[in-house]
N, CA, C and O atoms as a GROMACS GRO file, in nm:
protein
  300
    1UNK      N    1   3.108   3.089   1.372
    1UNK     CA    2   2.993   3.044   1.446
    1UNK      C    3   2.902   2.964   1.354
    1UNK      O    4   2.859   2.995   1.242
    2UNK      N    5   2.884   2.865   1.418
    2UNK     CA    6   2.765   2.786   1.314
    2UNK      C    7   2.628   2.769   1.348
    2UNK      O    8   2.584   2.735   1.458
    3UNK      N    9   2.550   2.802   1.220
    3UNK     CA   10   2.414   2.844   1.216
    3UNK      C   11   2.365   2.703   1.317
    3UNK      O   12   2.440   2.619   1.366
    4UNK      N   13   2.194   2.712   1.329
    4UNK     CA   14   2.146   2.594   1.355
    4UNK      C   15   2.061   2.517   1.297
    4UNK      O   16   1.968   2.445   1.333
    5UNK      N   17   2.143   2.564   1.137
    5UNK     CA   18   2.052   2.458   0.989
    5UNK      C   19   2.181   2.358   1.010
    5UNK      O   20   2.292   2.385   1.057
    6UNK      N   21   2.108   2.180   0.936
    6UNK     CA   22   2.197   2.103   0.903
    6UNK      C   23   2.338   2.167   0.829
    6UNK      O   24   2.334   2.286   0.798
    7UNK      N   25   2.445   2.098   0.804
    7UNK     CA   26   2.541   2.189   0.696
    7UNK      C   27   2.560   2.039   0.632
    7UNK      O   28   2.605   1.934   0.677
    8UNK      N   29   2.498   2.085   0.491
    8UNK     CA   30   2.539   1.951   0.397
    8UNK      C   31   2.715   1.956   0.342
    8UNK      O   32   2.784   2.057   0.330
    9UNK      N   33   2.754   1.817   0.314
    9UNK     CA   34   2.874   1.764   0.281
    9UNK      C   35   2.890   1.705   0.178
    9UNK      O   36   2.815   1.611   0.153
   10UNK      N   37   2.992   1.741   0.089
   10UNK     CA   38   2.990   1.676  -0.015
   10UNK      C   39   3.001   1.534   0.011
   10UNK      O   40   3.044   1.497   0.121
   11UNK      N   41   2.958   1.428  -0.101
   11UNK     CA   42   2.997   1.297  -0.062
   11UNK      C   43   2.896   1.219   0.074
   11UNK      O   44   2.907   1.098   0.096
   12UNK      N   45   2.792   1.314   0.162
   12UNK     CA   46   2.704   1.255   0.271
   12UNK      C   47   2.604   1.261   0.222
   12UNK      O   48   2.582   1.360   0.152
   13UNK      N   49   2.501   1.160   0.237
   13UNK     CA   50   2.368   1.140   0.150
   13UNK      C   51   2.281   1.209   0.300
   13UNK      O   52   2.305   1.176   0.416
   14UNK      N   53   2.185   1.306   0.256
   14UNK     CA   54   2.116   1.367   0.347
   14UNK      C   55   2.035   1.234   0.406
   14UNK      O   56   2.017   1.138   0.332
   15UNK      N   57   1.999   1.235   0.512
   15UNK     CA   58   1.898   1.132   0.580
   15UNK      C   59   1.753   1.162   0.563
   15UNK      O   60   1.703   1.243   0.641
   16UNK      N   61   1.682   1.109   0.477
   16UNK     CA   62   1.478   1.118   0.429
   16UNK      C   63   1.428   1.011   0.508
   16UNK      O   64   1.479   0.904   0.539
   17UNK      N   65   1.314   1.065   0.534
   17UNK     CA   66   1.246   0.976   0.606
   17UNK      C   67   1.209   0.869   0.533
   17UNK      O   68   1.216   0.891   0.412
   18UNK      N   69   1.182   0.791   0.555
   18UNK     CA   70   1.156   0.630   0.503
   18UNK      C   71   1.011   0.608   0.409
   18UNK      O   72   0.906   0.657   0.450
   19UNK      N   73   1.014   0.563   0.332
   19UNK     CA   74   0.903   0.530   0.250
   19UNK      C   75   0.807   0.436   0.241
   19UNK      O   76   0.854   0.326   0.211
   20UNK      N   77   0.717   0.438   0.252
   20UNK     CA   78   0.660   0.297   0.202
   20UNK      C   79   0.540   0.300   0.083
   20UNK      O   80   0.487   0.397   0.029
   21UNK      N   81   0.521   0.162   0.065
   21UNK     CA   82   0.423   0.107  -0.036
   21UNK      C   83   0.314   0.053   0.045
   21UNK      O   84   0.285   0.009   0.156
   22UNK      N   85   0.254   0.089  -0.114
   22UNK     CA   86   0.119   0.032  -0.046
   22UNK      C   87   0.050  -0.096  -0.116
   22UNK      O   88   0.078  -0.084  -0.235
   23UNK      N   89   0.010  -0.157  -0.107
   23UNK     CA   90  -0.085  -0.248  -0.182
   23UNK      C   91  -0.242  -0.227  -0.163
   23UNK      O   92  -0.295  -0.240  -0.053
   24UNK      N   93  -0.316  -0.191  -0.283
   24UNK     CA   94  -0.482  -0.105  -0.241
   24UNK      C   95  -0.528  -0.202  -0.315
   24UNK      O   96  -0.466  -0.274  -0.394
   25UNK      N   97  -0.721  -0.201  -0.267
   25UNK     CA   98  -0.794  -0.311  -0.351
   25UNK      C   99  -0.931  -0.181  -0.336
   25UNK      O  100  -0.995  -0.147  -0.236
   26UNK      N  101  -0.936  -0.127  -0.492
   26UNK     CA  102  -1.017  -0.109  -0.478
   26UNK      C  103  -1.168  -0.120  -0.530
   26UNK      O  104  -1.189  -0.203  -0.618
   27UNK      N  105  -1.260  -0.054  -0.488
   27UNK     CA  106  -1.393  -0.113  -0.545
   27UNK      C  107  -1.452  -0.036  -0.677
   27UNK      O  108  -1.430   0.085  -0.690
   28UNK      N  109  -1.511  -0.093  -0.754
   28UNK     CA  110  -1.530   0.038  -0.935
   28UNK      C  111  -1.674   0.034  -0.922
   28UNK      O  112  -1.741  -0.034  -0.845
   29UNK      N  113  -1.708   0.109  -1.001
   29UNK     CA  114  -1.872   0.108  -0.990
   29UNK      C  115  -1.904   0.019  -1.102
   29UNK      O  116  -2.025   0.023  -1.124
   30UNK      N  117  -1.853  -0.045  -1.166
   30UNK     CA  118  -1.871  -0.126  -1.249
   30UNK      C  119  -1.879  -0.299  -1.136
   30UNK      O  120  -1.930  -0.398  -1.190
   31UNK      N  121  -1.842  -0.306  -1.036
   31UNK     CA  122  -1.864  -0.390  -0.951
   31UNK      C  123  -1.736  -0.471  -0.954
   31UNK      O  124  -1.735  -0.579  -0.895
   32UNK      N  125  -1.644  -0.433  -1.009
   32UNK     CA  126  -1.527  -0.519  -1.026
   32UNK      C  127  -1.442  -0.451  -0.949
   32UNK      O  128  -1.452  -0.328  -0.943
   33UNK      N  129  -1.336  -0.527  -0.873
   33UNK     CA  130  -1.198  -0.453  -0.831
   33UNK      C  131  -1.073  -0.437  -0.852
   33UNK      O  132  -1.042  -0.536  -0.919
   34UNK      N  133  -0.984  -0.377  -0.836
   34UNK     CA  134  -0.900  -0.376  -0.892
   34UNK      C  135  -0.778  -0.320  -0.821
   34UNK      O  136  -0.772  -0.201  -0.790
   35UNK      N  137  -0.675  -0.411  -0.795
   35UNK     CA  138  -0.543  -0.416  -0.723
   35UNK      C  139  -0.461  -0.353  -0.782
   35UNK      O  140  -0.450  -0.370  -0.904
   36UNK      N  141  -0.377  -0.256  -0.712
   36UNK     CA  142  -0.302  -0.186  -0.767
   36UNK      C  143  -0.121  -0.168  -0.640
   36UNK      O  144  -0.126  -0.210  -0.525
   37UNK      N  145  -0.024  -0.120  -0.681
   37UNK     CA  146   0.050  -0.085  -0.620
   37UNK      C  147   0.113   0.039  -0.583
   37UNK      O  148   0.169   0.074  -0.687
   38UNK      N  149   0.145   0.157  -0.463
   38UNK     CA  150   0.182   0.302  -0.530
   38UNK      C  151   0.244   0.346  -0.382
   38UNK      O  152   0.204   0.286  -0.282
   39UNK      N  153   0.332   0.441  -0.373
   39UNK     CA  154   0.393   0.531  -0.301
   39UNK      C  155   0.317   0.622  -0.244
   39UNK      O  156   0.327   0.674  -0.134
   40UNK      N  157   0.236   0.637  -0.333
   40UNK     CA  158   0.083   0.733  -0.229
   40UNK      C  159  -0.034   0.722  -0.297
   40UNK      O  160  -0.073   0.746  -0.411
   41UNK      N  161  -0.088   0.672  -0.174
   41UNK     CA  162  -0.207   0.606  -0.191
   41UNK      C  163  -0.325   0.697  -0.229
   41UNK      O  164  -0.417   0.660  -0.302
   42UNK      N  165  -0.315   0.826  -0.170
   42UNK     CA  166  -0.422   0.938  -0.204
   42UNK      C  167  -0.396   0.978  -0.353
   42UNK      O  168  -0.500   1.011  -0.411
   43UNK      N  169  -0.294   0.981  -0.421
   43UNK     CA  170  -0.296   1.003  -0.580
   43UNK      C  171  -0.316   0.912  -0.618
   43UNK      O  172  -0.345   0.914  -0.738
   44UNK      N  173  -0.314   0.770  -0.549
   44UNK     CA  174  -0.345   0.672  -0.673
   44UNK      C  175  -0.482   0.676  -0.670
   44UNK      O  176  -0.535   0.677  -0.781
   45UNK      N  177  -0.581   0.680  -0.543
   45UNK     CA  178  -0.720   0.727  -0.543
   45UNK      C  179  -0.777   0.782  -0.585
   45UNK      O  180  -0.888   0.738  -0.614
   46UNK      N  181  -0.740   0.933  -0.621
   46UNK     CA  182  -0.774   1.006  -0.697
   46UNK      C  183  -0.760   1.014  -0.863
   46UNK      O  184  -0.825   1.069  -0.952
   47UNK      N  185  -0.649   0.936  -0.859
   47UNK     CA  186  -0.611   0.907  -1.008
   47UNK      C  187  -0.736   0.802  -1.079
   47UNK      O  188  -0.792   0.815  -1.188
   48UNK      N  189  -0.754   0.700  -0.978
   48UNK     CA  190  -0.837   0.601  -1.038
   48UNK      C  191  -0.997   0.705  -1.042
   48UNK      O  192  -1.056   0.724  -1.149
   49UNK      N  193  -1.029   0.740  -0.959
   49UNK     CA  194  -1.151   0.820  -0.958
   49UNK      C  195  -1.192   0.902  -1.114
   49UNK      O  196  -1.293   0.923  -1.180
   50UNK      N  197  -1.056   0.928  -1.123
   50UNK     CA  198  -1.105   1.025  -1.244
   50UNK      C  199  -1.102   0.932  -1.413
   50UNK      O  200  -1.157   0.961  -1.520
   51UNK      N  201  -1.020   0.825  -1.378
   51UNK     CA  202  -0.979   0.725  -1.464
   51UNK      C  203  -1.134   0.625  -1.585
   51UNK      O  204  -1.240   0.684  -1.607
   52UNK      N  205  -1.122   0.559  -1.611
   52UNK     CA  206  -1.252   0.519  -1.722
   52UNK      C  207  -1.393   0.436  -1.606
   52UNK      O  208  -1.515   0.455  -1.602
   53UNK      N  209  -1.295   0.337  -1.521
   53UNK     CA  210  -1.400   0.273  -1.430
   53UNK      C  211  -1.384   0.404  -1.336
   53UNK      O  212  -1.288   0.480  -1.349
   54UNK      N  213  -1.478   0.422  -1.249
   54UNK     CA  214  -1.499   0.516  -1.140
   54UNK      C  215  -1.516   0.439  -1.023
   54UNK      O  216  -1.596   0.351  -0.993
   55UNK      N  217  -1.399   0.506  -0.950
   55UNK     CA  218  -1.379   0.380  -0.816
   55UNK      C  219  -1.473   0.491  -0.701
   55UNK      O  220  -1.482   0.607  -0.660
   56UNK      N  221  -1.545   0.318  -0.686
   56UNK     CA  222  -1.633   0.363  -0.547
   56UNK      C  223  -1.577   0.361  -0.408
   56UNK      O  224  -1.639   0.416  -0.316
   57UNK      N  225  -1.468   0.304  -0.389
   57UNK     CA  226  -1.407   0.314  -0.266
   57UNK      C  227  -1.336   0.222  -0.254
   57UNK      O  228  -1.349   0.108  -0.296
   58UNK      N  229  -1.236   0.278  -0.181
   58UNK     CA  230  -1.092   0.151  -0.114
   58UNK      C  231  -1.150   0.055   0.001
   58UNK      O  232  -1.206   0.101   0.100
   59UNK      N  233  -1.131  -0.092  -0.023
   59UNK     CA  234  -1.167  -0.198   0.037
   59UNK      C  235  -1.047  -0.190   0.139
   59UNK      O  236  -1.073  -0.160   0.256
   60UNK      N  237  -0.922  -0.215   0.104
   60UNK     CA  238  -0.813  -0.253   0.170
   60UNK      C  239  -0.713  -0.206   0.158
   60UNK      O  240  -0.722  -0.132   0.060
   61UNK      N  241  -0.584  -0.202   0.213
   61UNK     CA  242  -0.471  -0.149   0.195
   61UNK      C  243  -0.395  -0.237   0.276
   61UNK      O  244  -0.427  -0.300   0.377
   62UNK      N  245  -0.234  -0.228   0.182
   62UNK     CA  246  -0.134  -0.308   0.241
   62UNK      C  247  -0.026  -0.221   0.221
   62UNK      O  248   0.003  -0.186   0.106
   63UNK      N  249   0.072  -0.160   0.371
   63UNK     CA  250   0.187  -0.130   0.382
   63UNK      C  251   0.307  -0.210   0.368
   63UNK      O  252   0.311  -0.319   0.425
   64UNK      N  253   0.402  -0.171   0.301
   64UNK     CA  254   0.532  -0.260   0.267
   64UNK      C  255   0.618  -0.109   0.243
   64UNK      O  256   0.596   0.004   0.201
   65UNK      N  257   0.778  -0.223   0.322
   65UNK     CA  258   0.884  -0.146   0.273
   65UNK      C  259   0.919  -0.073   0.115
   65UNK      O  260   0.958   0.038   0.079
   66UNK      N  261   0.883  -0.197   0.049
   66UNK     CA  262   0.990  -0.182  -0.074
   66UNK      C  263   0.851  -0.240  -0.224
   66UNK      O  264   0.750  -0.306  -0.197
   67UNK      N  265   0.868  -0.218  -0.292
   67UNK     CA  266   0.771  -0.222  -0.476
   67UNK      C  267   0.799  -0.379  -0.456
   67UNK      O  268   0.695  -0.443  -0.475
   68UNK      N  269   0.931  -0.475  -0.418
   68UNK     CA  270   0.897  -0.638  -0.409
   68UNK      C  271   0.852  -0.660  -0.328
   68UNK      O  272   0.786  -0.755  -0.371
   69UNK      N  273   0.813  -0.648  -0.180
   69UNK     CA  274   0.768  -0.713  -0.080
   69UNK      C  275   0.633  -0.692  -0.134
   69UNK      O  276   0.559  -0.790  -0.142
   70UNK      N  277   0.596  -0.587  -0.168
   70UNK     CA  278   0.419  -0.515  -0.229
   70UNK      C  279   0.372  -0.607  -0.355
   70UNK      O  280   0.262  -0.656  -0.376
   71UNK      N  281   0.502  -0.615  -0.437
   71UNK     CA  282   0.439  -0.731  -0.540
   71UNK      C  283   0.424  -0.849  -0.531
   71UNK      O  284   0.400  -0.907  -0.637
   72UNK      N  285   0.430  -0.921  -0.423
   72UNK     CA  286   0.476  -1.036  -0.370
   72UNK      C  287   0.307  -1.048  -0.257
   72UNK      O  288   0.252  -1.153  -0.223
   73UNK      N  289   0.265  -0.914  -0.227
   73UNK     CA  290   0.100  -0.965  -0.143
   73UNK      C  291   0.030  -0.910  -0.272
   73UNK      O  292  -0.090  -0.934  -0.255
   74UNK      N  293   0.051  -0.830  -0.427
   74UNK     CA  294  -0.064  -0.846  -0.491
   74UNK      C  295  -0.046  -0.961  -0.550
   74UNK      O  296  -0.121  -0.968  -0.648
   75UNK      N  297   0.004  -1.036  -0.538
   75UNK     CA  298  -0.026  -1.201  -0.591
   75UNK      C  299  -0.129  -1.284  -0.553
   75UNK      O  300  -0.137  -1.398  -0.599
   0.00000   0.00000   0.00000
């Protein structure tokens, strides 16, 4: 009898949900901004927060499939 968990296979790549990127612009209290690229956007927020400039807040954000389509709008 088979349970009603997936049953993994050797050799079958499990199916993950899909990923995306982001492209963020954000604002520093130093008045400057600063573009960045990341897989999640709430650690990169928080990362910059604690970082040397102290970011006052996210202006913008850009979703993308893939790290080239993302490097391709921080241009």
């Amino acid at each position: 009898m088979m349970s009603g968990r997936a049953q993994s296979r050797p050799g079958l790549k499990q199916k993950t949900s899909m990923q995306f990127y982001y492209v963020y612009i954000l604002m520093c209290s130093d008045g400057l901004t600063y573009t960045g690229i990341t897989n999640d956007i709430t650690r990169s927020f928080d990362e910059h927060q604690k970082g040397v400039r102290n970011t006052v807040g996210l202006l913008d954000q850009y979703w993308c499939f893939n790290p080239s389509e993302a490097s391709t709008k921080n241009d």
